[in-house]
SETOR-778189 format. One record per residue (C-alpha): residue in one letter; x negated, y, z. Coordinates in steps of 0.02 Angstrom, whole numbers, plus 50000, padded with zeros to 5 digits. Layout:
BEGIN
PT | A | X | Y | Z .
...
This chain:
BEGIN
PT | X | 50000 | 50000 | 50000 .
PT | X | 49873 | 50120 | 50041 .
PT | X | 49780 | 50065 | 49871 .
PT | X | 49955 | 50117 | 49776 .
PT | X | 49938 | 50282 | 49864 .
PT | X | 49742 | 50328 | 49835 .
PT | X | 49795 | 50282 | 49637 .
PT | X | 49943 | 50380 | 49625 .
PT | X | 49872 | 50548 | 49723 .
PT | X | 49722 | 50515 | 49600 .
PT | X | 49852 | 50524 | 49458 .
PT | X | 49956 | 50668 | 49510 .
PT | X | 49841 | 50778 | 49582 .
PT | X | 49720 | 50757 | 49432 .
PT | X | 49861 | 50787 | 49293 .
PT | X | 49934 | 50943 | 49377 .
PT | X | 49780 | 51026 | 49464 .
PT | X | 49758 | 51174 | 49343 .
PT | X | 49961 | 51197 | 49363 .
PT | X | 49963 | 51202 | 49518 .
PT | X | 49837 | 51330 | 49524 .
PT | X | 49918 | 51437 | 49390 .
PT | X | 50082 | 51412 | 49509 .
PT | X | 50012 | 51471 | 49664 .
PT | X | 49959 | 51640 | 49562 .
PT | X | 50136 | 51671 | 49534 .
PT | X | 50202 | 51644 | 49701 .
PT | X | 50064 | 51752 | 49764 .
PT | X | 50122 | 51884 | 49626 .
PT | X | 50318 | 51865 | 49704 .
PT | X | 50259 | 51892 | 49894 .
PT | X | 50161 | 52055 | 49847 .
PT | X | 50313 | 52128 | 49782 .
PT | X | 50429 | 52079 | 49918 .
PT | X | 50504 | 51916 | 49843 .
PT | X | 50530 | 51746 | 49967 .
PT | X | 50541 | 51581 | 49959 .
PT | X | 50697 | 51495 | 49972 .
PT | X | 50690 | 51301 | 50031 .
PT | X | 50832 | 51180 | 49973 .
PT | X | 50838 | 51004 | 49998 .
PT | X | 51015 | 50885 | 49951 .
PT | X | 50997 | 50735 | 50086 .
PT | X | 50938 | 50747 | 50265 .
PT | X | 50767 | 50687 | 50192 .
PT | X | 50765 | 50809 | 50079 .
PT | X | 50810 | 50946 | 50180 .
PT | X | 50666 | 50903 | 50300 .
PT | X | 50560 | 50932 | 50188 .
PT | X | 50630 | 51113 | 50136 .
PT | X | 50616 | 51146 | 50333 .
PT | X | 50425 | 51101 | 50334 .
PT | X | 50394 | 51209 | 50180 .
PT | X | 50456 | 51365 | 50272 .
PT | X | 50390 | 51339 | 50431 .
PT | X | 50202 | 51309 | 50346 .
PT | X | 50222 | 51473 | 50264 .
PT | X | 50311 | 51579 | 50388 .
PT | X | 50181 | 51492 | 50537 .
PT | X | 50012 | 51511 | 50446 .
PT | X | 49922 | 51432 | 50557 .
PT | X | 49776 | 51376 | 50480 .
PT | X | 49729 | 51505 | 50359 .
PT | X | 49754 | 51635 | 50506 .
PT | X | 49854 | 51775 | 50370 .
PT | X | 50002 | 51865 | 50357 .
PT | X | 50156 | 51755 | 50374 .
PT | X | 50236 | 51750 | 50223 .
PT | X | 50466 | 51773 | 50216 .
PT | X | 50515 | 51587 | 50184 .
PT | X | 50692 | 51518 | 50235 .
PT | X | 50756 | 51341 | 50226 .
PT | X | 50926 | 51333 | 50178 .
PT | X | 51084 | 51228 | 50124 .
PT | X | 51139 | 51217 | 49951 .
PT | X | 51295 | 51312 | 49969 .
PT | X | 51203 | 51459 | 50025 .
PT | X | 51086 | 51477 | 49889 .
PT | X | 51198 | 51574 | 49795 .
PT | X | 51230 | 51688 | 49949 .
PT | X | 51043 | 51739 | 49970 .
PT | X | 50964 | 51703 | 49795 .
PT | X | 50931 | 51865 | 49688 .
PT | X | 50802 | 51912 | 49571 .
PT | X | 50614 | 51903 | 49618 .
PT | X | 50631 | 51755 | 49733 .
PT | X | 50557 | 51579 | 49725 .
PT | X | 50669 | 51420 | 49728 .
PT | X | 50614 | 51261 | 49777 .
PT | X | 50719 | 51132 | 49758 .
PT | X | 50731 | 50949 | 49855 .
PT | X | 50833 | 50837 | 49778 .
PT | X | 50933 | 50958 | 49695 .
PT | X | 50948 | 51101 | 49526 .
PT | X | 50840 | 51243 | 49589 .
PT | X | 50994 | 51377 | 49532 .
PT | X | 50964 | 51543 | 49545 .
PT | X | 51003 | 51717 | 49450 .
PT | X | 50893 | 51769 | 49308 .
PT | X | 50712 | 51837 | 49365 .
PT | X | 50684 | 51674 | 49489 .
PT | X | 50534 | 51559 | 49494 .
PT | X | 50605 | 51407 | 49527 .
PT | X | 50502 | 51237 | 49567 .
PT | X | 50604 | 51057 | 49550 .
PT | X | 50564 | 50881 | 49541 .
PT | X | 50657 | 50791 | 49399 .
PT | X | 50673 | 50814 | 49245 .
PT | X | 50754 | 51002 | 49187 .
PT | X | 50808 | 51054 | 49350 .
PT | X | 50671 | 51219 | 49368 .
PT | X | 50565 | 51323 | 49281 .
PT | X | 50411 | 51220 | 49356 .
PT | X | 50429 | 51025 | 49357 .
PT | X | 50314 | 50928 | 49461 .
PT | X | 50354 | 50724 | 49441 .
PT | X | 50231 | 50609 | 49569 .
PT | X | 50178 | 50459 | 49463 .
PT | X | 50276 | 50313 | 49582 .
PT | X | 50450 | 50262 | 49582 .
PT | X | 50419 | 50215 | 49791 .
PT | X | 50508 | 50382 | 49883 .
PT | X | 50396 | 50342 | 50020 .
PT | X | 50246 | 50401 | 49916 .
PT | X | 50323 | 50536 | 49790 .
PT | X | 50371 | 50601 | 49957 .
PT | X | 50186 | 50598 | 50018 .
PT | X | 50116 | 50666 | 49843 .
PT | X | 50245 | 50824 | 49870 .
PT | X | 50196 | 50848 | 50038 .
PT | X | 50026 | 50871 | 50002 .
PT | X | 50081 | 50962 | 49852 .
PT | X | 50180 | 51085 | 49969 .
PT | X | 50035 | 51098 | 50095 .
PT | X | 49925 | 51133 | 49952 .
PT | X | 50023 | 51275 | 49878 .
PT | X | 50048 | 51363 | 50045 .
PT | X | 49852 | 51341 | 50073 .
PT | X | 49798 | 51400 | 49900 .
PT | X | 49921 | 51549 | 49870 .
PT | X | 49835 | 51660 | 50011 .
PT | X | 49665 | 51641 | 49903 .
PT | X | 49770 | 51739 | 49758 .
PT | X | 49823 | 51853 | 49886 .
PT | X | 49650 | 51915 | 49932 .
PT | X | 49596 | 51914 | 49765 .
PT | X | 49715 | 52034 | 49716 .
PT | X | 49725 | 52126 | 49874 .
PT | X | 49545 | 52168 | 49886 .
PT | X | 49420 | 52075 | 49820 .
PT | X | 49284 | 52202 | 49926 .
PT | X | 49342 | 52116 | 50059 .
PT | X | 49303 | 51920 | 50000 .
PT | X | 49394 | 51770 | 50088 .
PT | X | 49385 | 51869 | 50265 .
PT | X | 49438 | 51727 | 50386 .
PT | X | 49492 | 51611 | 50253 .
PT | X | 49308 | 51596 | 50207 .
PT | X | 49280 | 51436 | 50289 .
PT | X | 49417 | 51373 | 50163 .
PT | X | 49367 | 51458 | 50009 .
PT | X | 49196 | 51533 | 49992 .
PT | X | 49194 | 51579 | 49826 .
PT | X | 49317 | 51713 | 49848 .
PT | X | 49147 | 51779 | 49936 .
PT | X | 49064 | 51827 | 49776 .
PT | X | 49202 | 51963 | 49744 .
PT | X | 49247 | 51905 | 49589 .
PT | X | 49365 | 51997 | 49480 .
PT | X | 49377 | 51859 | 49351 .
PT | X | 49575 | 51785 | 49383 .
PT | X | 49527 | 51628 | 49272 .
PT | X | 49371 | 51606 | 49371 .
PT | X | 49468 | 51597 | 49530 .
PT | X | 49590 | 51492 | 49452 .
PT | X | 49459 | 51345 | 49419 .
PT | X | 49415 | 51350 | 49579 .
PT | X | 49567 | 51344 | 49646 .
PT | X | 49621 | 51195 | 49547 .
PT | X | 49438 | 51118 | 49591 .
PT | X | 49492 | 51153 | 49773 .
PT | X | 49665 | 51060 | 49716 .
PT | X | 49564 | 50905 | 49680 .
PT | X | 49466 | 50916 | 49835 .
PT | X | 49597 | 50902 | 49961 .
PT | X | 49698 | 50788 | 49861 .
PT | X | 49540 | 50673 | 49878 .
PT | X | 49503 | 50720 | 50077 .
PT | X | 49702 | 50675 | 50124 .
PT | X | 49664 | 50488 | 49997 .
PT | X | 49524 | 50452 | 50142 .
PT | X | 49597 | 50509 | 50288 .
PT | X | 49749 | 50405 | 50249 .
PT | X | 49604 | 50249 | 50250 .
PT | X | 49543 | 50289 | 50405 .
PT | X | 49719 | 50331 | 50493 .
PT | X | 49772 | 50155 | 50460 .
PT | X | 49618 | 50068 | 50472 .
PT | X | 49633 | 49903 | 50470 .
PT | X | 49814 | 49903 | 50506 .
PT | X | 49800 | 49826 | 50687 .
PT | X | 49884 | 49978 | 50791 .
PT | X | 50008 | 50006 | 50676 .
PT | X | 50070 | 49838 | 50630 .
PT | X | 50054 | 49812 | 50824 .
PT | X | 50175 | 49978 | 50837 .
PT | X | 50302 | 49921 | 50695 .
PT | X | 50330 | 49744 | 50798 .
PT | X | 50363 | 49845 | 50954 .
PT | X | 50473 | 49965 | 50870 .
PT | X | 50549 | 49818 | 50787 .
PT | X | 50583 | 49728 | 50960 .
PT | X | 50653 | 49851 | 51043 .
PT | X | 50773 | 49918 | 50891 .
PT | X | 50822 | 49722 | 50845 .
PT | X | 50887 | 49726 | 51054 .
PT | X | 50987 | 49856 | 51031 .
PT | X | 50884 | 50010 | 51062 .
PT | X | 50835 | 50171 | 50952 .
PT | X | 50709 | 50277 | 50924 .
PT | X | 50713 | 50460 | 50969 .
PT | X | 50564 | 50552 | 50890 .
PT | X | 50523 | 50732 | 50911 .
PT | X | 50356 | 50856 | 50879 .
PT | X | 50333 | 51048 | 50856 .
PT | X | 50326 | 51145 | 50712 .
PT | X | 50268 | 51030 | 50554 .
PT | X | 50279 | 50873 | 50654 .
PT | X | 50472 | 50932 | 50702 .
PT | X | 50495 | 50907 | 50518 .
PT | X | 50404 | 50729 | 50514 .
PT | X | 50522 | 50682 | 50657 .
PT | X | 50657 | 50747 | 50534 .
PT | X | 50629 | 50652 | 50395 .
PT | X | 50595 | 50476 | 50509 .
PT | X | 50760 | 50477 | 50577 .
PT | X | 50823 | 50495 | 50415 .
PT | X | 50736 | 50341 | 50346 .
PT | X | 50784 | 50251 | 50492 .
PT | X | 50946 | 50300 | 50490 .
PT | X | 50980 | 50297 | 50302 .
PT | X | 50911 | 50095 | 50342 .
PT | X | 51039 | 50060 | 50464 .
PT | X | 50938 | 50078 | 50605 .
PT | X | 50988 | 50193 | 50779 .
PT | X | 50889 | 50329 | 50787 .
PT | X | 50898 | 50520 | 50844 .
PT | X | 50793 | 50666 | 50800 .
PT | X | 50761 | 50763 | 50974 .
PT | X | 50717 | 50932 | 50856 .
PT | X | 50866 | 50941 | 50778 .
PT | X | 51003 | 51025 | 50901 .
PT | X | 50960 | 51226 | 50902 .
PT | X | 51044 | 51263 | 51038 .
PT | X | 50994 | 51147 | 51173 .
PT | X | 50817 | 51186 | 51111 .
PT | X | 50832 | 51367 | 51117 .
PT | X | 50914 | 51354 | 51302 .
PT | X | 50802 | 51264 | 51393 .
PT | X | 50633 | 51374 | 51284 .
PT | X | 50714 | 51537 | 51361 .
PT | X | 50783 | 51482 | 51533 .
PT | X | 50660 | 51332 | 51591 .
PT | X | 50496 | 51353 | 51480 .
PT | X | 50450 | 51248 | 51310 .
PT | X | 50378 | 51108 | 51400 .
PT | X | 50523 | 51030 | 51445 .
PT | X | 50603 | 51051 | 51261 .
PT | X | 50581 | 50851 | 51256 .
PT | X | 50585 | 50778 | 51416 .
PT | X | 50749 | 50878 | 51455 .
PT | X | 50827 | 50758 | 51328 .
PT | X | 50739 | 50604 | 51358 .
PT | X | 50817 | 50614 | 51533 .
PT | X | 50997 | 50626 | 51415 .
PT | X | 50961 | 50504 | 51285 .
PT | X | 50833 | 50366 | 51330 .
PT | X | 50879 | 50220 | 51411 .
PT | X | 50776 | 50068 | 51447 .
PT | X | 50737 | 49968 | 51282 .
PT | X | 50695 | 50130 | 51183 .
PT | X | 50567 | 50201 | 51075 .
PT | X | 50485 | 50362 | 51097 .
PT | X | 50411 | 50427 | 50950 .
PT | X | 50283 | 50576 | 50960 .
PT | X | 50191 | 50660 | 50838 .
PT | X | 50067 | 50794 | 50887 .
PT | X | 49918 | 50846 | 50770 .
PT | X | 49821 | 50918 | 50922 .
PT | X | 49861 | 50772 | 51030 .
PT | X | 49877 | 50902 | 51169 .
PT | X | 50046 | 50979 | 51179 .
PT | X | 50116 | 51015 | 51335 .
PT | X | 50287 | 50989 | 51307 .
PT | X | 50254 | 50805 | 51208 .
PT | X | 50127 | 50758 | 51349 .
PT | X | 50274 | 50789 | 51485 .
PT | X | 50400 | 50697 | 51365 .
PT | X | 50286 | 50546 | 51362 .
PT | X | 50247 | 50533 | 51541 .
PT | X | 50455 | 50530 | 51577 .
PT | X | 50486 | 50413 | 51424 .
PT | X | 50349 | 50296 | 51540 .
PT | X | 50433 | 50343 | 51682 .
PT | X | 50600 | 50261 | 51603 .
PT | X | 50561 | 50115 | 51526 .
PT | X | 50539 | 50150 | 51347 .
PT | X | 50421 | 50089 | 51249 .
PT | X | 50316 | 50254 | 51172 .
PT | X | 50217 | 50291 | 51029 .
PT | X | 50117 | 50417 | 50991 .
PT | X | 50030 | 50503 | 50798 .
PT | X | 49897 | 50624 | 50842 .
PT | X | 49766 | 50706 | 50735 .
PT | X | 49584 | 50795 | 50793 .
PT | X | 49490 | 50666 | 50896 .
PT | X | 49670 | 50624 | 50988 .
PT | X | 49673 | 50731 | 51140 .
PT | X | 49739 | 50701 | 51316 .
PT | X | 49855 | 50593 | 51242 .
PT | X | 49748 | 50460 | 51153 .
PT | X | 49602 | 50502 | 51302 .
PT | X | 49724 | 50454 | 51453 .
PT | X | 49808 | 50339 | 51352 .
PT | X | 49968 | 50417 | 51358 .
PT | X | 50052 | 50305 | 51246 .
PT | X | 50084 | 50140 | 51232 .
PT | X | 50034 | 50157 | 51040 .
PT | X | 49925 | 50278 | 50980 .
PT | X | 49882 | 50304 | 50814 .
PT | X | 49734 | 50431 | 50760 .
PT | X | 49709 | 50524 | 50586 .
PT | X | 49546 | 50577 | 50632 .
PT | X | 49539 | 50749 | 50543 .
PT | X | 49545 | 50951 | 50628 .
PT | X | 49651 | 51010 | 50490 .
PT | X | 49838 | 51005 | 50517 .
PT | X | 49886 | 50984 | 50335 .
PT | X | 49807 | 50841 | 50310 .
PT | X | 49851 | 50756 | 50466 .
PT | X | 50022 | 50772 | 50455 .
PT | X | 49992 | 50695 | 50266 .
PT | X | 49921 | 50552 | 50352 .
PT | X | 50055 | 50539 | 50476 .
PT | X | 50186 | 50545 | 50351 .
PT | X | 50118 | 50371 | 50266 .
PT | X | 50110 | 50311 | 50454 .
PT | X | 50288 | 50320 | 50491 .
PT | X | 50343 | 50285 | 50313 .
PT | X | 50240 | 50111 | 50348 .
PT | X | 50316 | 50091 | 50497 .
PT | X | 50509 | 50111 | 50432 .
PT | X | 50447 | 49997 | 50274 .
PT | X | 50414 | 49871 | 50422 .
PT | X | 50554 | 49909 | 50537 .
PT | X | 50712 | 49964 | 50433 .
PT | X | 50680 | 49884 | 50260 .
PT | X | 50720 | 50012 | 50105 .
PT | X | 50901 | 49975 | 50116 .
PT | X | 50984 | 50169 | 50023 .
PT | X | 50799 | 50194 | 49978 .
PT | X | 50734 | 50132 | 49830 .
PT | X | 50911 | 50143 | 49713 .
PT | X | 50829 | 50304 | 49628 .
PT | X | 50682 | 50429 | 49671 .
PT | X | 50692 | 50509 | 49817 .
PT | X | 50675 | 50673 | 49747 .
PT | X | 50792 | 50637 | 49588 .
PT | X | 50914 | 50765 | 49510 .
PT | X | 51074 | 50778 | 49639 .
PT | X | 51210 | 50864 | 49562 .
PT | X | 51354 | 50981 | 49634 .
């Protein structure tokens, strides 16, 4: 499986890497003139996915810029907030909008800009636009230096792109090195995807446990911050969508929101655990620092009631893979969030291939043209 993957991110990334880059150009050329980027995804997978594209670009993180306006929303309210200048992407669904859009879909004539992974699994093309995602939001603040100031060079996105160093006023030049840049993290998310799964023996050791404790009658509940929220997203959904009990502990706004402002974010988890899990549970966490407060107290009172827990951490693991915090921890050994949450993504899409089957999965790309 992991073979299937390296060949098909070879595939994709290598067809489309001077697109991409040509792409990201544009949407830089849209957020200097005030345009956004509007998310839209058809089925709950799809949908997390539009949720992790705006919180990567409205949370930069990593590149340590401007946030840029991105919203995820439902299909029915594209129509309300679309206008001219913005840029669609589209999960799942026709990227509609009102003449003057850039729009971004992934079938066949349903946007300006088609991008088609090379796999009929939805497990991977789901992985391939993740990274491709990722990628864009990375990539996109190297056109905005360039044609804010190039005096000025990469300033603290240096580390990530040091070309933009020599000041160089040549947009095709910067280009090729973005789509060079493309290729390279395409190729550095194909390795750490080896090394996350290794030789299988955590994982496949998680999956049985998972698929012990859901065969008895228990379910998952998974939950993270930020990008991982969205990973937690989209595993529910696969479970879910396989028949499997399972509940997403990001999802509900306003129980989230409540206990943030009136008791403190760390208890945005174990707060529900205490209403949800029951012995004969999963916990599922996923934390690309392996050191957040709020999943390190949700572990400790999943422990504290019985359920089995599992945790997908990035970096070197953190407290939670250091005290062993989990009863299952899985490591992608990498200190850059994109890519770890890449390599989480095939983790848990292993995991539901093992657990829930591809029952509602596998009748048509996941990302195929949904109309209405």
């Amino acid at each position: 499986m992991i073979e299937a993957r390296t060949e098909a991110n070879e595939r994709f990334f290598e067809a489309e890497a001077d697109r991409i880059a040509e792409l990201s150009g544009l949407l830089a050329e849209r957020f200097l003139t005030g345009g956004r980027l509007l998310a839209v995804g058809a089925t709950a997978q799809d949908r997390s996915d539009a949720h992790h594209v705006a919180v990567e670009f409205v949370h930069p993180v990593i590149v340590g810029k401007r946030a840029l306006p991105a919203l995820a929303i439902d299909r029915d309210q594209l129509p309300l907030v679309s206008e001219p200048g913005v840029a669609i992407i589209a999960f799942g669904a026709v990227a509609e909008a009102p003449p003057g859009c850039l729009t971004i879909g992934f079938a066949p004539s349903v946007a300006d800009w088609v991008f088609e992974p090379p796999s009929p699994d939805p497990f991977v093309r789901q992985e391939l636009l993740e990274t491709l995602y990722h990628v864009l939001w990375e990539t996109v603040h190297v056109f905005l230096e360039q044609r804010g100031s190039n005096s000025r060079g990469a300033g603290s996105s240096g580390f990530l792109y040091p070309f933009l160093e020599r000041g160089d006023d040549d947009l095709d030049a910067v280009r090729a090195d973005v789509a060079r840049s493309v290729l390279m993290k395409a190729r550095e998310v194909g390795a750490l995807r080896e090394r996350t799964v290794g030789d299988g023996e955590a994982l496949e050791a998680a999956a049985d446990a998972l698929h012990t404790r859901l065969e008895s009658g228990g379910k998952l509940l998974a939950f993270g911050n930020g990008g991982s929220a969205t990973d937690a997203m989209d595993l529910v959904a696969d479970l879910r969508t396989g028949g499997r009990r399972a509940l997403d502990l990001t999802a509900d706004s306003a129980i989230l929101t409540a206990l943030a402002n009136d008791v403190g974010p760390e208890v945005l988890f174990q707060r529900q655990l205490i209403a949800h899990g029951r012995e004969g549970d999963v916990a599922l966490a996923l934390s690309t620092s392996g050191g957040s407060t709020n999943i390190i107290v949700a572990l400790a009172e999943a422990r504290q009631r019985g359920l089995e827990t599992i945790a997908l951490v990035g970096y070197d693991g953190g407290p939670i893979a250091a005290g062993r915090l989990a009863d299952h921890v899985i490591l992608a050994p990498s200190e850059y969030i994109p890519r770890i949450q890449e390599a989480h993504a095939t983790v848990y899409h292993l995991l539901v291939e093992r657990v829930a089957g591809t029952a509602g999965r596998r009748d048509g790309p996941r990302h195929a043209l949904v109309d209405g």
